[in-house]
MOPAC internal coordinates of N, CA, C and O (Angstrom, degrees):
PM7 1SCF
backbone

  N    0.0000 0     0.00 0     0.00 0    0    0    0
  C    1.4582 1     0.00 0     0.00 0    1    0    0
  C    1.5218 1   110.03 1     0.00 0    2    1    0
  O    1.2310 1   122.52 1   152.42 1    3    2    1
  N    1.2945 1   112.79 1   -27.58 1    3    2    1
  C    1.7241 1   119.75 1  -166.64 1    5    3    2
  C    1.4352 1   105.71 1   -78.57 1    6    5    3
  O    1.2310 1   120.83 1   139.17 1    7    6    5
  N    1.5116 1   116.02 1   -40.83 1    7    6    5
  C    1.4804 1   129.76 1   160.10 1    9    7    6
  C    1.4174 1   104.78 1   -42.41 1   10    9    7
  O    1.2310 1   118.66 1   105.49 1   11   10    9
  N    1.1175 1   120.16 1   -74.51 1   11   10    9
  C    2.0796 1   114.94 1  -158.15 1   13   11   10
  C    1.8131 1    96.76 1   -73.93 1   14   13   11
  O    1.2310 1   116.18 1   171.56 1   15   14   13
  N    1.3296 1   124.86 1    -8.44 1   15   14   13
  C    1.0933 1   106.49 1   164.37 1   17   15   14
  C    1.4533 1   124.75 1  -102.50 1   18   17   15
  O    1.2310 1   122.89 1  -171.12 1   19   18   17
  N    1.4834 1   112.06 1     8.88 1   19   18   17
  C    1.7643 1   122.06 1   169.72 1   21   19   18
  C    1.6487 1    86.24 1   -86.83 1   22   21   19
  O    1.2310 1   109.91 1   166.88 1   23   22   21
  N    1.5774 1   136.54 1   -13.12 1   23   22   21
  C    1.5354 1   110.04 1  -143.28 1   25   23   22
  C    1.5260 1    98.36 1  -114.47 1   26   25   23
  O    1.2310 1   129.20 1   173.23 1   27   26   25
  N    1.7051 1    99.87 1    -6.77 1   27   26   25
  C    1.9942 1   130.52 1  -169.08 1   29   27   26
  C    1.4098 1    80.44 1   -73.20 1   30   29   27
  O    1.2310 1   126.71 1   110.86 1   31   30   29
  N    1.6491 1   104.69 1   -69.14 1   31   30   29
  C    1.7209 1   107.48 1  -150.99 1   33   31   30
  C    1.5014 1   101.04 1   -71.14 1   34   33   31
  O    1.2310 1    97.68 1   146.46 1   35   34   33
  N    1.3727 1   157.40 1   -33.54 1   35   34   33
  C    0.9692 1   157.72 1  -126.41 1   37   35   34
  C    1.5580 1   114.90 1  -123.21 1   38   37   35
  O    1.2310 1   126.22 1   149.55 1   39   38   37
  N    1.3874 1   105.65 1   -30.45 1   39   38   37
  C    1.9671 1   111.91 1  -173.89 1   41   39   38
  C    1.3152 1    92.07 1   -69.71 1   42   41   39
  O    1.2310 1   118.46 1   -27.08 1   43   42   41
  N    1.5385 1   120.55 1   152.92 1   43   42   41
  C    1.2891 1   138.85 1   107.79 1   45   43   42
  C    1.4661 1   143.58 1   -47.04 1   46   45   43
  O    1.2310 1   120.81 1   158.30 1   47   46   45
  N    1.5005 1   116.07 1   -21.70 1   47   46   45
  C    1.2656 1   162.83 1  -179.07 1   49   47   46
  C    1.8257 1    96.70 1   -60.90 1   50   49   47
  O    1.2310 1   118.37 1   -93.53 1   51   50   49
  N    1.3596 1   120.72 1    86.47 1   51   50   49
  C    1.8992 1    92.11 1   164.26 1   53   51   50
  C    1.3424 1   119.93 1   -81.89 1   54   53   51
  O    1.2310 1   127.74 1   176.91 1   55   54   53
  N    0.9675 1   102.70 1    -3.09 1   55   54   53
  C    1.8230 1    93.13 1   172.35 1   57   55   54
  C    1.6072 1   102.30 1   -69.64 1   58   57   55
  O    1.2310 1   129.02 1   105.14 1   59   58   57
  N    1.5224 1   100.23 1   -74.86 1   59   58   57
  C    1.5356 1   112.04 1   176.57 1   61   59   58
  C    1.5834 1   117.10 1   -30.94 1   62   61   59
  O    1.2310 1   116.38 1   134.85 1   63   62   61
  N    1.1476 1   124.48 1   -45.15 1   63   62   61
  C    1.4587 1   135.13 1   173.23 1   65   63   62
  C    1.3598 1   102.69 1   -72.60 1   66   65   63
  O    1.2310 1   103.27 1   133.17 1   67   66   65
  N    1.3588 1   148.34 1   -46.83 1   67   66   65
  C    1.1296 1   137.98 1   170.44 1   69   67   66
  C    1.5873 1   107.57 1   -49.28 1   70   69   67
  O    1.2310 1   108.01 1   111.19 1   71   70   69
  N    1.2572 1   140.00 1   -68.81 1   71   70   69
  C    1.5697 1   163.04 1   178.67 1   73   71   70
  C    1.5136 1   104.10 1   -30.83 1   74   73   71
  O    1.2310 1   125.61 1   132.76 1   75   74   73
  N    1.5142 1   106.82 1   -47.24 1   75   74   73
  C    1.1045 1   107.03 1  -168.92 1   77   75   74
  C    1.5743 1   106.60 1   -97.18 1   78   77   75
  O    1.2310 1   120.56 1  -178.44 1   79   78   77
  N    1.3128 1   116.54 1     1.56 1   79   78   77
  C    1.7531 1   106.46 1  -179.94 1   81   79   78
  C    1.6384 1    87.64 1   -86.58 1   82   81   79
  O    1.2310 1   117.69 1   144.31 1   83   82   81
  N    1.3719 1   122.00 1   -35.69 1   83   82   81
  C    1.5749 1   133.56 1   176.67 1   85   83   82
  C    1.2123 1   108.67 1   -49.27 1   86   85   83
  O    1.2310 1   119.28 1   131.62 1   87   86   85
  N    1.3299 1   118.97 1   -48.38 1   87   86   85
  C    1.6465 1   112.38 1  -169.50 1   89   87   86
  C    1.6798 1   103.06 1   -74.95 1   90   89   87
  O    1.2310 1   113.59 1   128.23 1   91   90   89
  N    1.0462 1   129.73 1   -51.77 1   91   90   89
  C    1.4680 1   157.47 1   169.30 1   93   91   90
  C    1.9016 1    94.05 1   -29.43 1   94   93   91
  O    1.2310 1   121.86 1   120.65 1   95   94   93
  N    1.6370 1   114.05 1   -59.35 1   95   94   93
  C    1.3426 1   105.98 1  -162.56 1   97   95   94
  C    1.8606 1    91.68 1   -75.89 1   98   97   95
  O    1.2310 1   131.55 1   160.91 1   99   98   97
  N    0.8110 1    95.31 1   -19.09 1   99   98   97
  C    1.7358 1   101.92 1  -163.64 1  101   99   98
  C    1.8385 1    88.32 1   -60.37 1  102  101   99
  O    1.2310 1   118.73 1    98.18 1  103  102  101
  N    1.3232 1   120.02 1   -81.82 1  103  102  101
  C    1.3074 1   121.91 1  -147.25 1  105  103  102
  C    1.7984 1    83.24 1   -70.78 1  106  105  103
  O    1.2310 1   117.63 1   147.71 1  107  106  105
  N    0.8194 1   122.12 1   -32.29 1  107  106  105
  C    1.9812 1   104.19 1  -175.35 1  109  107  106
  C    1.9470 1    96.56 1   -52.38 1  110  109  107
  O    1.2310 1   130.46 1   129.01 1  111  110  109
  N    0.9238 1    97.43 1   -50.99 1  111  110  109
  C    1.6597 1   112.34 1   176.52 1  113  111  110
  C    1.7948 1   110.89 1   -46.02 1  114  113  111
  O    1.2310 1   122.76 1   133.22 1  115  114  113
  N    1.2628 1   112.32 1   -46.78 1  115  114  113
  C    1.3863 1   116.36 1   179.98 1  117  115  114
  C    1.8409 1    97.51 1   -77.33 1  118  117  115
  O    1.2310 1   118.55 1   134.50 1  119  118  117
  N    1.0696 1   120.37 1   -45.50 1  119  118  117
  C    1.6592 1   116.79 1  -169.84 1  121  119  118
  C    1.5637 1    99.41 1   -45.75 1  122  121  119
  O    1.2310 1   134.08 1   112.22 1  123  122  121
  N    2.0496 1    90.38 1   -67.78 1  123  122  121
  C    2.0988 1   102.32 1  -172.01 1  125  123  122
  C    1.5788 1   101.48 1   -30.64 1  126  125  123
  O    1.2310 1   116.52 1   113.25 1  127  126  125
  N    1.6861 1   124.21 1   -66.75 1  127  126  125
  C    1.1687 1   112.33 1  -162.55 1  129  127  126
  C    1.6060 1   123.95 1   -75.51 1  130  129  127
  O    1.2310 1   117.12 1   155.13 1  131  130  129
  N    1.4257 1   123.09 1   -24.87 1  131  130  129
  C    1.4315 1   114.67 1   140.44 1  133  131  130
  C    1.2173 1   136.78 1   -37.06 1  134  133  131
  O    1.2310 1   121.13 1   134.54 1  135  134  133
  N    1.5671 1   115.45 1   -45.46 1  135  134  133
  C    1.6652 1   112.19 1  -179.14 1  137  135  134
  C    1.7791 1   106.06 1   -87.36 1  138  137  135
  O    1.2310 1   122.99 1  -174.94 1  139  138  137
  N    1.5521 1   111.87 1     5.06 1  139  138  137
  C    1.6142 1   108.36 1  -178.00 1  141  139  138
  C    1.9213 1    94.28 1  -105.86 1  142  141  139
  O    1.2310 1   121.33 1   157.40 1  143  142  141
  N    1.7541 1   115.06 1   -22.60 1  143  142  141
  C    1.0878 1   101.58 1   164.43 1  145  143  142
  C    1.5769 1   124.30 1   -57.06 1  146  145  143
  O    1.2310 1   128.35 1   116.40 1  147  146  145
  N    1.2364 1   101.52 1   -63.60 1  147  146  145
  C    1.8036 1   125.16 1   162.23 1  149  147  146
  C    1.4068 1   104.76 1   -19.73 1  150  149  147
  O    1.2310 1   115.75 1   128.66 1  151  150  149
  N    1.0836 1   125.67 1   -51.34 1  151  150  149
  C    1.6611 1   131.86 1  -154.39 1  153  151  150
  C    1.3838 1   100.03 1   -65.66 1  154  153  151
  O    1.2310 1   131.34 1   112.91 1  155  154  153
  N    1.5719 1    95.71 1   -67.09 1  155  154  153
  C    2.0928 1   134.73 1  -175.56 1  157  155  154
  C    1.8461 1    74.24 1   -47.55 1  158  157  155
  O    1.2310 1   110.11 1    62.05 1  159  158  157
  N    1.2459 1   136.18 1  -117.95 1  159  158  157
  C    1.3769 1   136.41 1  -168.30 1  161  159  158
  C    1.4293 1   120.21 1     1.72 1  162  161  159
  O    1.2310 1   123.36 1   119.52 1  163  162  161
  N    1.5885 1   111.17 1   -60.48 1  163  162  161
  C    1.4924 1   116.33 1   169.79 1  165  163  162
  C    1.4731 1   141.56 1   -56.32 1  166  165  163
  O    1.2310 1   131.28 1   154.44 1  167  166  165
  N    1.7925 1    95.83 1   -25.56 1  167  166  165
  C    1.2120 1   122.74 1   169.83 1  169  167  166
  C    1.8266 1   133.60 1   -72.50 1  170  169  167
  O    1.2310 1   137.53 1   124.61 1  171  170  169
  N    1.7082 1    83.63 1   -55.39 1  171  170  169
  C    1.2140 1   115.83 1  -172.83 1  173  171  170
  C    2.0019 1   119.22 1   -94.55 1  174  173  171
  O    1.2310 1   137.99 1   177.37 1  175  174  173
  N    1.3030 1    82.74 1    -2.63 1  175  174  173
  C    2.0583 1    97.59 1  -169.30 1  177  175  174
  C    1.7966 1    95.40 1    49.87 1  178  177  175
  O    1.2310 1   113.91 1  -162.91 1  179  178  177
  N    1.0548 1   129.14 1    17.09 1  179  178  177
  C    1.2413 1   117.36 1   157.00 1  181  179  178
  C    1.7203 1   117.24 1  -155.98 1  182  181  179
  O    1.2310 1   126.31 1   -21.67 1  183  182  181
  N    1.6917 1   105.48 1   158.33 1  183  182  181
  C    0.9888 1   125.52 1   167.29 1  185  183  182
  C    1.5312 1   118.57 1   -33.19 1  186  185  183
  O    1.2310 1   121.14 1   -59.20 1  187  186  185
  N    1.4783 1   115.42 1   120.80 1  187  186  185
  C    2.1141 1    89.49 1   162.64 1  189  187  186
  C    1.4736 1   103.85 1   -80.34 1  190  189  187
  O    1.2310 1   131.97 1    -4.59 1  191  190  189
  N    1.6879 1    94.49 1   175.41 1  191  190  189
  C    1.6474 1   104.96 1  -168.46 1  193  191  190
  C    1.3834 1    82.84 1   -95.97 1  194  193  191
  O    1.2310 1   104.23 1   138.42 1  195  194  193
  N    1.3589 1   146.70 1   -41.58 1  195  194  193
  C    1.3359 1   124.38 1  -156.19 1  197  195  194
  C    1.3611 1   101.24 1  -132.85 1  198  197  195
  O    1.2310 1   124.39 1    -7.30 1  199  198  197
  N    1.5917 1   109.18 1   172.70 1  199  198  197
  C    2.0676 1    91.46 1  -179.37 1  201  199  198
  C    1.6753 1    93.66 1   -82.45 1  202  201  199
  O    1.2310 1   107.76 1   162.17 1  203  202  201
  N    1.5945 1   140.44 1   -17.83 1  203  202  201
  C    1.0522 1   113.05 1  -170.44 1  205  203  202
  C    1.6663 1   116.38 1   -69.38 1  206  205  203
  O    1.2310 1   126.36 1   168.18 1  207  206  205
  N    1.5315 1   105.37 1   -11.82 1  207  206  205
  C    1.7856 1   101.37 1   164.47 1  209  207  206
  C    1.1853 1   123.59 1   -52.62 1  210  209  207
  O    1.2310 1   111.75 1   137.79 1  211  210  209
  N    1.3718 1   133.15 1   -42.21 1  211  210  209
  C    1.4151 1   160.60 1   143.06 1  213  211  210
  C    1.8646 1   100.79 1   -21.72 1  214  213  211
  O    1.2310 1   108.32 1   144.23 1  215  214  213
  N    1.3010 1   139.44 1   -35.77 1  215  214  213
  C    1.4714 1   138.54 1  -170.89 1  217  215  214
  C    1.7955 1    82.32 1  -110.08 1  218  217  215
  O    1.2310 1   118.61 1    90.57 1  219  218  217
  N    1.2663 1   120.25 1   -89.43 1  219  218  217
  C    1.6471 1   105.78 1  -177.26 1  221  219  218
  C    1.2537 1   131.48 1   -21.43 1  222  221  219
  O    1.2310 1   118.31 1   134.34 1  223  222  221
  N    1.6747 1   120.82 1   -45.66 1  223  222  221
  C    1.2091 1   105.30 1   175.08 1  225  223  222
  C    1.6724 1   108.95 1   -99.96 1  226  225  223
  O    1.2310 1   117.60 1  -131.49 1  227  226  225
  N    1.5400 1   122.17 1    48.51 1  227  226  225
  C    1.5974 1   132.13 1   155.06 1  229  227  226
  C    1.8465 1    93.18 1    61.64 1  230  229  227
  O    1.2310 1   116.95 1  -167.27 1  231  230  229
  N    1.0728 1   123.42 1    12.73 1  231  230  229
  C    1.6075 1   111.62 1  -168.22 1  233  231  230
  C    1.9536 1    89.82 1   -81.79 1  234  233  231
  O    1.2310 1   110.24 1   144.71 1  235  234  233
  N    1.4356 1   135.94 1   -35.29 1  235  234  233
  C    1.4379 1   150.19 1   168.31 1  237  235  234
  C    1.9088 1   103.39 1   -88.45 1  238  237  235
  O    1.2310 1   117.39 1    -9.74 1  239  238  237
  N    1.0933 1   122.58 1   170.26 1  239  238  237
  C    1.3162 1   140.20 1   165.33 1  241  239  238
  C    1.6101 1    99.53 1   -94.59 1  242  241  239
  O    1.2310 1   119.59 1   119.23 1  243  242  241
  N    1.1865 1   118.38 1   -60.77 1  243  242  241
  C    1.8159 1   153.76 1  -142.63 1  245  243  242
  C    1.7403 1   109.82 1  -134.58 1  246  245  243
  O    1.2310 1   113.42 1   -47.31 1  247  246  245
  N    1.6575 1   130.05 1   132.69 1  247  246  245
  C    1.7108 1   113.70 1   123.53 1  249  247  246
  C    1.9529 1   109.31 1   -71.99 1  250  249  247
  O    1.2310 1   137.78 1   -65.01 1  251  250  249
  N    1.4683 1    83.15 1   114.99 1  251  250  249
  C    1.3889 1    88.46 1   177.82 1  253  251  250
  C    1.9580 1   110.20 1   -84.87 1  254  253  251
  O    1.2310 1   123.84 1   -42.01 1  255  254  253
  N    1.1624 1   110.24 1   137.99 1  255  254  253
  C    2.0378 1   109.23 1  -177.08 1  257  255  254
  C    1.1956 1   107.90 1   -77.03 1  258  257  255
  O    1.2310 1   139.34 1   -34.32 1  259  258  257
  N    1.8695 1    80.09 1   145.68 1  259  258  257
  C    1.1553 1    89.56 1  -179.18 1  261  259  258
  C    1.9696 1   118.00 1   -66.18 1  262  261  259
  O    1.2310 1   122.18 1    -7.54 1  263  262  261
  N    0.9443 1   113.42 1   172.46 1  263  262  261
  C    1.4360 1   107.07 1   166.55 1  265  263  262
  C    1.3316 1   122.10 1   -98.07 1  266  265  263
  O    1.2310 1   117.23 1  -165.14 1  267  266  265
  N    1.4010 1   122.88 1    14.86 1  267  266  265
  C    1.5592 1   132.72 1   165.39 1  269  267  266
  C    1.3946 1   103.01 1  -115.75 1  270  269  267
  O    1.2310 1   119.86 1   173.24 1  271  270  269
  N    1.1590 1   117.87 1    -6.76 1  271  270  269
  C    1.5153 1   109.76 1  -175.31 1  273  271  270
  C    1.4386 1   125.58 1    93.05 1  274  273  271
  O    1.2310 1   122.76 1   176.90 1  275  274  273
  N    1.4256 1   112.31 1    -3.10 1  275  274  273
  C    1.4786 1   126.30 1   177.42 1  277  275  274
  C    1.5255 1   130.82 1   -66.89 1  278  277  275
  O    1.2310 1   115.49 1   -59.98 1  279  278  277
  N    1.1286 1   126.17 1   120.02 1  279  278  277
  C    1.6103 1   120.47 1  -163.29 1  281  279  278
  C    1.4961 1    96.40 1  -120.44 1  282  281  279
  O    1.2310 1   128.63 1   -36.81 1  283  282  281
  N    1.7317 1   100.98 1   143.19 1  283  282  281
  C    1.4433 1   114.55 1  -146.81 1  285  283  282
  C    1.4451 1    88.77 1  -122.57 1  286  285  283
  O    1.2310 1   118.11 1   -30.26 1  287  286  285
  N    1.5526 1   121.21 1   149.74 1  287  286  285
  C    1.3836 1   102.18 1   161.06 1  289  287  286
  C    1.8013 1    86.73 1  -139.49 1  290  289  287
  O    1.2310 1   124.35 1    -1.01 1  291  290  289
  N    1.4063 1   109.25 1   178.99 1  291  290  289
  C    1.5578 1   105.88 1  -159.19 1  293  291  290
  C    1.9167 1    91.61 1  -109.68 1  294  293  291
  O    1.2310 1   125.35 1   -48.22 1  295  294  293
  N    1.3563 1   107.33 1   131.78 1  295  294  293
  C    1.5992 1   106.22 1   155.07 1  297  295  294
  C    1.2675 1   147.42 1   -79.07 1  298  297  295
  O    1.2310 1    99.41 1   -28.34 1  299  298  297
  N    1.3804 1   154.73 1   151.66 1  299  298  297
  C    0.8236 1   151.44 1   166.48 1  301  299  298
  C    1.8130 1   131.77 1     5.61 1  302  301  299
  O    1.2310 1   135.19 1   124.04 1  303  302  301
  N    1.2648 1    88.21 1   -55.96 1  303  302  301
  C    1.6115 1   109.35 1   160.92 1  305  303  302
  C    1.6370 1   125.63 1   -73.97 1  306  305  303
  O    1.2310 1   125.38 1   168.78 1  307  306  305
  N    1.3073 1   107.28 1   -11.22 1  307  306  305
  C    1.6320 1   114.93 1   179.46 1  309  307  306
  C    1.5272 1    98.31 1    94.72 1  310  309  307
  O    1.2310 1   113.39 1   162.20 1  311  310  309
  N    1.6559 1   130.10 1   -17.80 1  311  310  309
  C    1.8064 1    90.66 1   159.50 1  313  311  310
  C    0.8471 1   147.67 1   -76.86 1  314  313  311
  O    1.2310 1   118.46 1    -5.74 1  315  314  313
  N    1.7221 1   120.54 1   174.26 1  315  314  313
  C    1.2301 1   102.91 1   164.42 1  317  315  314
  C    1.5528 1   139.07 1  -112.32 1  318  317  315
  O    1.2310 1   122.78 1   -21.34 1  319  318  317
  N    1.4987 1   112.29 1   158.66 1  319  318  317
  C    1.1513 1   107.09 1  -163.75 1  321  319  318
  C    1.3030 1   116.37 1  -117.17 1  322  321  319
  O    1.2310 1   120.27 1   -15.34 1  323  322  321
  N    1.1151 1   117.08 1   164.66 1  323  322  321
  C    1.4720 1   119.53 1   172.61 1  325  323  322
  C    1.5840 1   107.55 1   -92.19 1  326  325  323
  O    1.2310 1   124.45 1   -55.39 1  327  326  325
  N    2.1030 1   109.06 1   124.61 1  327  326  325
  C    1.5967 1   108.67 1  -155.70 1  329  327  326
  C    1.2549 1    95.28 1   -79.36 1  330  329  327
  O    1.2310 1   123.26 1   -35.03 1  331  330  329
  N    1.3675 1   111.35 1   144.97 1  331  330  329
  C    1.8892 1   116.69 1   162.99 1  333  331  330
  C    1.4264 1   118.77 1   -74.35 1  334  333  331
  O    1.2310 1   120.10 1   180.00 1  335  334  333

């Protein structure tokens, strides 16, 4: 994430600077819902099955989108995945 945000502030490039504010919102997006998985786990002694458990039980406000369009659902183990 620290990379596409040295490459945000630094391009001349607007494409490249666009891409990279994208990649940047993207993984902030993967952290939020990792540390709201983490939470749900700490709370709940278990994993949720879906991220909308994560909005039902108030641990999120929102699933906020991705900015590529990618939809995640969580596994067994609590990661997350990209859904098929």
């Amino acid at each position: 994430k620290q990379i596409w945000k040295v490459i945000y502030e630094t391009t001349d490039d607007e494409t490249t600077r666009e891409r990279a504010q994208m990649y940047t919102v993207h993984f902030t997006f993967l952290d939020y819902l990792d540390a709201a998985i983490k939470k749900y786990k700490d709370t709940y002694d278990a994993y949720p099955k879906k991220l909308e458990d994560l909005v039902s039980k108030k641990i999120i406000p929102k699933i906020p989108e991705d900015p590529f369009g990618f939809e995640f659902v969580i596994g067994t183990d609590g990661e997350l995945r990209v859904k098929n």
